[in-house]
Structure formats: structure tokens, C-alpha cells
N, C-alpha and C positions, 0 to 999 in steps of 0.2 A: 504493500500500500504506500509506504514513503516512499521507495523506489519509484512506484508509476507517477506519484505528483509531482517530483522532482524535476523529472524528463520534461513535463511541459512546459511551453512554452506559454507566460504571461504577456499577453495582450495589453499594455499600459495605455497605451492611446486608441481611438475610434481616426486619426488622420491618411488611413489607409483607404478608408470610405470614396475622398473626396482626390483622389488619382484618377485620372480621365487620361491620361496620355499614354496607358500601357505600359507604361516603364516602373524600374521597381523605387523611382522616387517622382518627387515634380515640386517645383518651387512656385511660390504663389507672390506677384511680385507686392501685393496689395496686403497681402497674409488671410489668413482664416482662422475662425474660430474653430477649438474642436475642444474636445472632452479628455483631460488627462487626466492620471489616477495621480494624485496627491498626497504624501503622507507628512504630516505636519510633526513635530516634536515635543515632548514634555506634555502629553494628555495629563488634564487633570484629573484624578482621583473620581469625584461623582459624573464624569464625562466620557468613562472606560468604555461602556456598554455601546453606548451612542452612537460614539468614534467609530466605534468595529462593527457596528450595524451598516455605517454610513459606506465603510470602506469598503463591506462586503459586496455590498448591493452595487457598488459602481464597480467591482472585482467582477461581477456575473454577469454585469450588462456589457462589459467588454471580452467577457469572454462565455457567454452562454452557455458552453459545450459545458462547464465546470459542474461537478459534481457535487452535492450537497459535501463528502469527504475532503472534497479539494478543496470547496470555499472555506472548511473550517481547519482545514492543514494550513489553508494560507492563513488565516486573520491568529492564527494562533499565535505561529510566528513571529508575527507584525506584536501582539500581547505578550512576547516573551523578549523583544530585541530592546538593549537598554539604551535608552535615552528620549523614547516613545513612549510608553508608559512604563511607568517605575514598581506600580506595584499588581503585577499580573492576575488577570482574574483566572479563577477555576476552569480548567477542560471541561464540566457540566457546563459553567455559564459559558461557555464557546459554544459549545454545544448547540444552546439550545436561542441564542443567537440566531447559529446558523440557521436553525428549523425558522426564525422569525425573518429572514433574507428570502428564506425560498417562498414563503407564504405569502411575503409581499407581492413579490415576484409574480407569482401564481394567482394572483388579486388585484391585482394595482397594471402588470407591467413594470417595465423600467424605461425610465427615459431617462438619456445622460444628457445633461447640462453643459454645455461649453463654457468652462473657464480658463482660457489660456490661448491665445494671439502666436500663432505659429506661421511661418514662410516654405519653410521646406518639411514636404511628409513622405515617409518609407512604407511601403507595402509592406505586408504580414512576409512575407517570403525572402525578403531582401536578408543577403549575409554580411552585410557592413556591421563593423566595429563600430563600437562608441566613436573612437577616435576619429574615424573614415567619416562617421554621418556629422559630428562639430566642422571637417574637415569642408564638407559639402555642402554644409548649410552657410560657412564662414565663405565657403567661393561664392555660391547664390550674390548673398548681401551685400558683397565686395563689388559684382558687376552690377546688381540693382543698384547701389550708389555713386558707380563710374557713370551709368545710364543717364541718372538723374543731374548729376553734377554735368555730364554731354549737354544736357538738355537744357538745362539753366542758363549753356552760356550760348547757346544758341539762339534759345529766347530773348538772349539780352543781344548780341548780335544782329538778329532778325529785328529789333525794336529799335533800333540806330534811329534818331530821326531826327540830326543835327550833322552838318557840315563838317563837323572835328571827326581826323582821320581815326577810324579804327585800329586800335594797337594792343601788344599783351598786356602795358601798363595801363592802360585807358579800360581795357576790358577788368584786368586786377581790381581797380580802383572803383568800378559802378558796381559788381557783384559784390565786392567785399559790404559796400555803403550798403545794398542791400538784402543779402544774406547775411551778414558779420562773416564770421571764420570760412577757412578753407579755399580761399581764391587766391590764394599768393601769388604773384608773376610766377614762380618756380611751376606752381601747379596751372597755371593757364600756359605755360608753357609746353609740357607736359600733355596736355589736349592736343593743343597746337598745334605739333610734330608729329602726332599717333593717330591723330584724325583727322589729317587735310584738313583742320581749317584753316591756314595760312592762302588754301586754292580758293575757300568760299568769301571768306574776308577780302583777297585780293579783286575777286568781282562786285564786291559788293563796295569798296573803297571808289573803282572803276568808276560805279553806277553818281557814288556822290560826287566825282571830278564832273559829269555829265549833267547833272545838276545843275552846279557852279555854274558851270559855263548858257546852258539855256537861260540861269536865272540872269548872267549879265547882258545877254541878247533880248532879253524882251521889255516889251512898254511898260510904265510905272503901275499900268491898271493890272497888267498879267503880274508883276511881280506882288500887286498887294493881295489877289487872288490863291499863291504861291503862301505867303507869309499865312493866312486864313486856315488853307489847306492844312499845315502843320510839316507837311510829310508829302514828298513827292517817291511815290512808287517806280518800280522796273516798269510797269506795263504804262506810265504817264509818260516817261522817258521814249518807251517805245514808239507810242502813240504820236507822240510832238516830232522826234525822227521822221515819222512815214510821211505828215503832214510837209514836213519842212522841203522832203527831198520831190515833194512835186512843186516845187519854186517856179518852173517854168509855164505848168499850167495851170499853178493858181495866182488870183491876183496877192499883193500882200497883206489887203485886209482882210481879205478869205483865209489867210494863212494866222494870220493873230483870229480869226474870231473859232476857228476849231482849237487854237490853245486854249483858250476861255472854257468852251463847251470841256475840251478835256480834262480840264484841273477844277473844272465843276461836277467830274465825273459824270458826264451826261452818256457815255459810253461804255459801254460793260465790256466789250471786248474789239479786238482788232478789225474782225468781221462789220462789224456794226457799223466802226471809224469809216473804214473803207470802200463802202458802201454809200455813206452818206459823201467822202471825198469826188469819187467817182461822180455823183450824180452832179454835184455842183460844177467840174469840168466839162460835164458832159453839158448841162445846159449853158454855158461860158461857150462853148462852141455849135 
């Protein structure tokens, strides 16, 4: 009888459940709640019974298969190990404990409670070591906060919307102001180098020199137009290019009044601009 409860295998967590990807782990980048067995320390004295009532029943609901023998080999255990409870109660009152876990059981059901915020969960079947699943849950976390820190400085990149040239100090200095820690030049650096963005920054620097330059070519009405806007997009830039390069047959106040419409976004997309270009040509001729 010791011999066979020994051999099995304790189910501590229900995080097996929530595995969708067929593999014998999966990381949840957001986490999940699941139901883990908990053993707290130092039971009070009138709280003995209670305690092992409590543990049994979430012992069964994780592992069903258990046997009224096995549920009370285990909580015995648990009533004998010192620093848990201090003063063990009788193998009768186990006993009969146990009979009051299976009754519930057999009356009530079991429902396990999730307390405890987890990211990476192993299947029942999986052969990792303790060491190996810390090992795998610590690489998880490691790339979910390379992701997020990716993603932050991209957001802050993608949200450029002033004149001053994009750089790793300039970048350092806005994320730090608004994350606090972890932006250091070293570590924008770091991104920098590992992620092409030195390729995406370098276009995106491009796009404000092209800016600059249409903001000094045009009337003081398109530049306060401009100033209002907040933010001139790739696709305004694009826009104003395609306009500009039919100089020949558009008049130039045809050519300033589609910069208006466009930096009023009166045009959703290129199709639209060009379309509406076209026609004004066409009737010009």
C-alpha cells in the first residue's frame, strides 16, 4: 500500500488544462489564472482539521483518480512534516477527515479556484526538471520583455512628430522621461544593432528632411495648415510629391489648392488623389 502511493504521480497544478498548442509546454504572454495546491506553514493548533480538509479536497480535484487511501497517505504526511503543523493529529482523525473529503466530493463536486497568475504551463506528461521548467519559464519572460521593450521604442519612434532628428540619445532621453528605468543609450543601442532599427529610423529621418523642405516651399496659408495638422504623414508626403510632379499640367494654383485638400486630409488614399488630379487636367484640356 505505501509502495503503490509512493509511485504516483501528484498533480499540483490544473495549468495542463489550458495547453492548446500540443506541445508539452506553452507560454501565455498575458498569463493565466489556474488553481495551484498551496501549503502554507505553522497551522494553528484549532485550525489542524480544517487545513487538511481544505488540502485534501483541492489534492482530489487535481487529481480525481486518488483513492480515499491515497488522499489520507497524503494529508497525513503533510500532518506529520514539521514546521506545518506542530502538533499532529491522530491517524483516526485522518481518517475520518478523509471519509468527510470524499463525501463532499460525492455531494457538493469540486471546483478548484484559481489563485495564482502563471505564464508558462507543462503538461501532465512532460519530463523537465524543476530546474529545466525555472529555466523555460525565465527564457519565456526574458523574450516577452525584449518584445515589449521592441515595442515601446517603436511606438515612441512611430510617434516622432517634430522636426529634431531621431537618434539613440534622443530616443534614450523620451522613453526614459516616460517609462523611468531601462532605456539607457547602452540598451537603445542594443535594439539598434539587433533589430534594424538604424534601417527604419534612417527612413523615417528621410521622411522629416522631406518635410522641411515642402514646409519651406509653400504659401504662408499651407504652412499654417501644416502647423494645425500637428504631424505630416508618409502618405501627405507622398501625396504632395505626385501633385507636385504634374507641374507641367497643372496650373500652380491647382497645384497649392490639392496641398490644402491634402493636409486637410480630404483624401484617404492615393487612388482617390489621383483620380481627382487627373480629372482637373483633363478638363484644363
Amino acid at each position: 500500500m505505501k509502495t503503490e502511493v509512493e509511485v504516483l504521480k501528484l498533480i499540483t497544478n490544473n495549468g495542463y488544462k489550458f495547453i492548446t498548442n500540443g506541445e508539452n509546454h506553452q507560454f501565455f504572454p498575458e498569463g493565466i489564472y489556474i488553481n495551484k495546491l498551496r501549503i502554507p506553514r505553522n497551522i494553528p493548533n484549532n485550525k489542524r482539521g480544517k487545513f487538511l480538509f481544505a488540502l485534501g479536497l483541492n489534492v482530489l480535484g487535481l487529481n480525481p483518480n486518488w483513492s480515499q487511501k491515497q488522499i489520507a497517505y497524503y494529508i497525513d504526511n503533510i500532518n506529520n512534516t514539521k514546521g506545518i503543523i506542530h502538533h499532529p493529529l491522530s491517524q483516526v482523525t485522518i481518517d475520518k477527515i478523509t471519509q468527510k473529503i470524499f463525501k463532499y466530493r460525492d455531494e457538493n463536486g469540486i471546483i478548484l479556484k484559481n489563485n495564482t497568475k502563471i505564464y508558462t504551463v507543462f503538461s501532465i506528461d512532460s519530463d523537465f526538471t524543476g530546474k529545466e521548467r525555472v529555466s523555460i519559464s525565465n527564457k519565456n519572460q526574458g523574450e516577452k520583455r525584449t518584445a515589449e521593450t521592441l515595442q515601446m521604442i517603436y511606438n515612441e519612434i512611430k510617434s516622432w512628430n517634430n522636426d529634431k532628428k531621431i537618434t539613440q540619445k534622443e530616443l534614450s532621453i523620451r522613453l526614459t522621461e516616460k517609462y523611468g528605468k531601462g532605456f539607457s543609450i547602452r540598451t537603445i543601442k542594443e535594439y539598434w544593432n539587433k533589430y534594424e532599427l538604424k534601417t527604419f529610423v534612417k527612413g523615417l529621418n528621410s521622411q522629416l528632411e522631406d518635410v522641411s523642405v515642402i514646409e519651406k516651399d509653400n504659401t504662408p496659408e499651407v504652412k499654417e495648415i501644416i502647423l494645425k495638422s500637428k504631424e505630416m504623414t508618409q502618405l501627405h508626403i507622398r501625396m504632395i510629391k505626385f501633385v507636385r510632379s504634374k507641374n507641367d499640367d497643372l496650373p500652380q494654383q491647382d497645384i497649392k489648392m490639392f496641398e490644402e485638400r491634402i493636409l486637410k486630409n480630404e483624401f484617404e488614399n492615393m487612388s482617390e488623389l489621383s483620380d481627382a488630379v487627373y480629372l482637373i487636367i483633363d478638363n484644363n484640356n
